[in-house]
C-alpha positions in Angstrom: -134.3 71.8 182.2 -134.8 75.2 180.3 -131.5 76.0 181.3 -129.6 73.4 180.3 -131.5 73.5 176.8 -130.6 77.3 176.6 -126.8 76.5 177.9 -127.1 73.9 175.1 -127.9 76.1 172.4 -125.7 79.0 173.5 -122.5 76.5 173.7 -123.6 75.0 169.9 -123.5 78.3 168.5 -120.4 79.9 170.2 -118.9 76.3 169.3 -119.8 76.8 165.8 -119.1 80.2 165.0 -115.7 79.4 166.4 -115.0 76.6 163.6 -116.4 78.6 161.1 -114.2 81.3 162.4 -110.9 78.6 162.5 -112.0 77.9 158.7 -112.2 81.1 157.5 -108.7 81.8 158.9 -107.0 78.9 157.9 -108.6 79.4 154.4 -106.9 83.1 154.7 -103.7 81.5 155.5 -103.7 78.4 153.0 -104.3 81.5 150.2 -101.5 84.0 152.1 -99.0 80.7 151.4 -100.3 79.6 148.1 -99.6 83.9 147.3 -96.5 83.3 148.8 -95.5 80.5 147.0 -96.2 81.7 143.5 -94.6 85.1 144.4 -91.5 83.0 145.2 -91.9 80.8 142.3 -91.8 84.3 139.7 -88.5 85.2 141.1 -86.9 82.0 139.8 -88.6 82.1 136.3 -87.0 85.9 136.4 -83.7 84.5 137.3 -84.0 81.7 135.3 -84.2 84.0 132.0 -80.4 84.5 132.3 -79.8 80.4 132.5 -81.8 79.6 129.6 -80.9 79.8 125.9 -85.2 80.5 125.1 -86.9 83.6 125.5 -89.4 83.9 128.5 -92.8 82.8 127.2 -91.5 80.6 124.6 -92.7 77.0 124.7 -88.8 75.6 125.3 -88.9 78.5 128.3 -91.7 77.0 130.1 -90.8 73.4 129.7 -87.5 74.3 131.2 -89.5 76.3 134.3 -92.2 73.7 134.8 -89.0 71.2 135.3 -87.7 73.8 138.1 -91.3 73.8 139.6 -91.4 70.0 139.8 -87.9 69.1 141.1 -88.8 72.1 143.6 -91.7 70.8 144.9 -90.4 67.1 145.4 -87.6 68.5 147.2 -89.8 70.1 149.7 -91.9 66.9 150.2 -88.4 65.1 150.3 -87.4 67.3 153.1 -90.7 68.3 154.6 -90.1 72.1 154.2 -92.5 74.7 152.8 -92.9 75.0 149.4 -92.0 78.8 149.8 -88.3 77.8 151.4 -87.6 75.6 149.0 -88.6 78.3 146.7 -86.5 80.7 148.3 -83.4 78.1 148.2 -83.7 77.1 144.2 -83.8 81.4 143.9 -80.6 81.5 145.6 -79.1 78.9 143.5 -81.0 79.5 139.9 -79.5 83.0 140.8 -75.9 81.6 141.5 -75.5 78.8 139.0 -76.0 79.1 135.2 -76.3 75.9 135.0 -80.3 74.2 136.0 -78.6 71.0 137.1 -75.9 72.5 139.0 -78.3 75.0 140.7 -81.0 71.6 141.7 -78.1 70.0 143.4 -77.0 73.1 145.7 -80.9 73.5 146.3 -80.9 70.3 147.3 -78.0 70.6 149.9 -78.9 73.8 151.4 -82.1 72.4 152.4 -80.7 69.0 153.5 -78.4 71.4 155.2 -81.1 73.0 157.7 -82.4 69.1 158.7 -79.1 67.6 159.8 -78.0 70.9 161.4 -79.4 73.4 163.6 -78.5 76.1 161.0 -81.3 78.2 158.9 -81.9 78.3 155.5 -79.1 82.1 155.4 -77.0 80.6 157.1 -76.6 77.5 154.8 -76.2 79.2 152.1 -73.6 81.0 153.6 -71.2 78.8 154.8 -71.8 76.0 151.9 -71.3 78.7 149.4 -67.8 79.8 150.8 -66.4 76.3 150.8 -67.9 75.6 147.4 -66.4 78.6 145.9 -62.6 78.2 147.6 -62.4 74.8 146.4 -64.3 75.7 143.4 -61.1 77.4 142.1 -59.4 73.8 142.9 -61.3 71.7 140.1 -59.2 70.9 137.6 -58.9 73.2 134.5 -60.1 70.5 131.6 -63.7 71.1 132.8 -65.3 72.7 130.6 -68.2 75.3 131.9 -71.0 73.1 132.4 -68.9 70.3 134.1 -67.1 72.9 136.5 -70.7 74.3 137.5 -71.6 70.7 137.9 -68.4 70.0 140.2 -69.2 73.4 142.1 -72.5 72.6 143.0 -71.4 68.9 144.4 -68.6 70.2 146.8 -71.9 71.9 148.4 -72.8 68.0 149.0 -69.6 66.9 149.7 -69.6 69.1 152.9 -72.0 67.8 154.5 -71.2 64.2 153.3 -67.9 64.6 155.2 -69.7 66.2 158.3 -72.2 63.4 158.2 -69.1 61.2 159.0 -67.7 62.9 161.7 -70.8 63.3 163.0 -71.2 59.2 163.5 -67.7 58.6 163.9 -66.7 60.8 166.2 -70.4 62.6 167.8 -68.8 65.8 166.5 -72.3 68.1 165.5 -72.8 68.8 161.8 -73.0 72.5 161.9 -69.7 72.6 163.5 -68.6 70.5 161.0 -70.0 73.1 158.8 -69.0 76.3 160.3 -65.3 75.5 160.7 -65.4 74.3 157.4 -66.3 77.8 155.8 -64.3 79.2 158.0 -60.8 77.5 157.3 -62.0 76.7 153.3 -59.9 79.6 151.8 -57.0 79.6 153.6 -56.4 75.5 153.3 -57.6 75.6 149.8 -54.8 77.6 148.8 -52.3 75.9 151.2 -53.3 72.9 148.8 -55.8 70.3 151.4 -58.4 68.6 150.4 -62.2 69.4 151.6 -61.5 66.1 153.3 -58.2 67.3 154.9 -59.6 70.4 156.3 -62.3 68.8 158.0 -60.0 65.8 159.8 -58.2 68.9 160.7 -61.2 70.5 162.3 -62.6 67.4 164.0 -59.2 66.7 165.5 -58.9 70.2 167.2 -63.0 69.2 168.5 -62.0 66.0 169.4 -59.2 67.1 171.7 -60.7 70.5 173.0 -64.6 70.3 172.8 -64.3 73.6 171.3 -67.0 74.9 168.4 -66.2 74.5 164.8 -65.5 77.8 164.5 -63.3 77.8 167.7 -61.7 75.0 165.8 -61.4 76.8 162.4 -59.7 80.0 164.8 -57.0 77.8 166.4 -56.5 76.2 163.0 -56.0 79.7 161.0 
């Protein structure tokens, strides 16, 4: 009986220095992230200074960064992501886009990006930015600056829009969709086809070969 009392003891304590143990790391990491995520956070008030007509510090300033913060934060509960890769995705954009609207819109499809495809967050950015910029230089010329960064920032939508499509149409994957799409967006843009055009293209040359999208995009260019 003395040793199972003493067994007892010994397993309560190794039991309970091991939560206090988990609690004191998990509190270590929770305050490594929440680091993390303000450190992420400063870089888009830093690039946000070249978007906003107020100087940094300025009431106007801040109401236009605690609007950033918000829409960030709901994206990354919209999309179940850490609030330091949303971060990271509104820096790229805030960076890219003079424009706050525009830039919330790409955040929002580079994100959306890496849940309906099994793409990352670089790579994303990558191929959503190419098309967006190739048929960027397509929107028509009575746009004036705000309206064109507007437009810009929607093609990055309209790509996966169109790949969602295929996707349920046809069982072609989305990042296929994606990658073929960046890879052909130049060269089609100038030829004069639509977004929409170059991606029928693409999912006819999947369709027929089971090839990759950017097997696809290859044959095609």
């Amino acid at each position: 009986q003395g040793v199972g009392q003493r067994f007892r003891a010994t397993l309560q304590f190794a039991l309970s220095g091991s939560l206090i143990f988990a609690a004191q790391r998990l509190a270590r990491e929770f305050f490594d992230a929440m680091v993390e995520v303000e450190r992420s956070f400063a870089d888009i008030g830093s690039a946000l200074e070249f978007d906003v007509g107020a100087v940094r510090g300025t009431r106007e300033f801040e109401v236009e960064l605690e609007g950033v913060r918000r829409r960030v934060i709901e994206l990354a509960n919209e999309y179940n992501v850490l609030p330091s890769e949303a971060n990271a995705a509104a820096y790229q954009m805030v960076s890219r886009f003079s424009d706050v609207d525009a830039a919330m819109i790409a955040t929002e499809a580079q994100l959306l990006a890496t849940k309906i495809a099994t793409i990352d967050q670089s790579e994303a950015l990558r191929a959503l930015t190419a098309v967006a910029e190739s048929y960027g230089q397509t929107l028509d010329d009575s746009l004036d600056a705000q309206e064109r960064q507007i437009a810009t920032a929607r093609l990055y939508m309209q790509v996966l829009d169109g790949a969602v499509v295929l996707q349920q149409q046809y069982g072609i994957a989305v990042e296929d969709t994606i990658e073929g799409s960046a890879a052909l967006a130049e060269l089609f843009a100038a030829q004069g086809f639509s977004l929409a055009q170059t991606q029928a293209a693409l999912a006819l040359v999947i369709q027929r070969t089971g090839v990759t999208g950017s097997t696809a995009a290859d044959r095609l260019g």
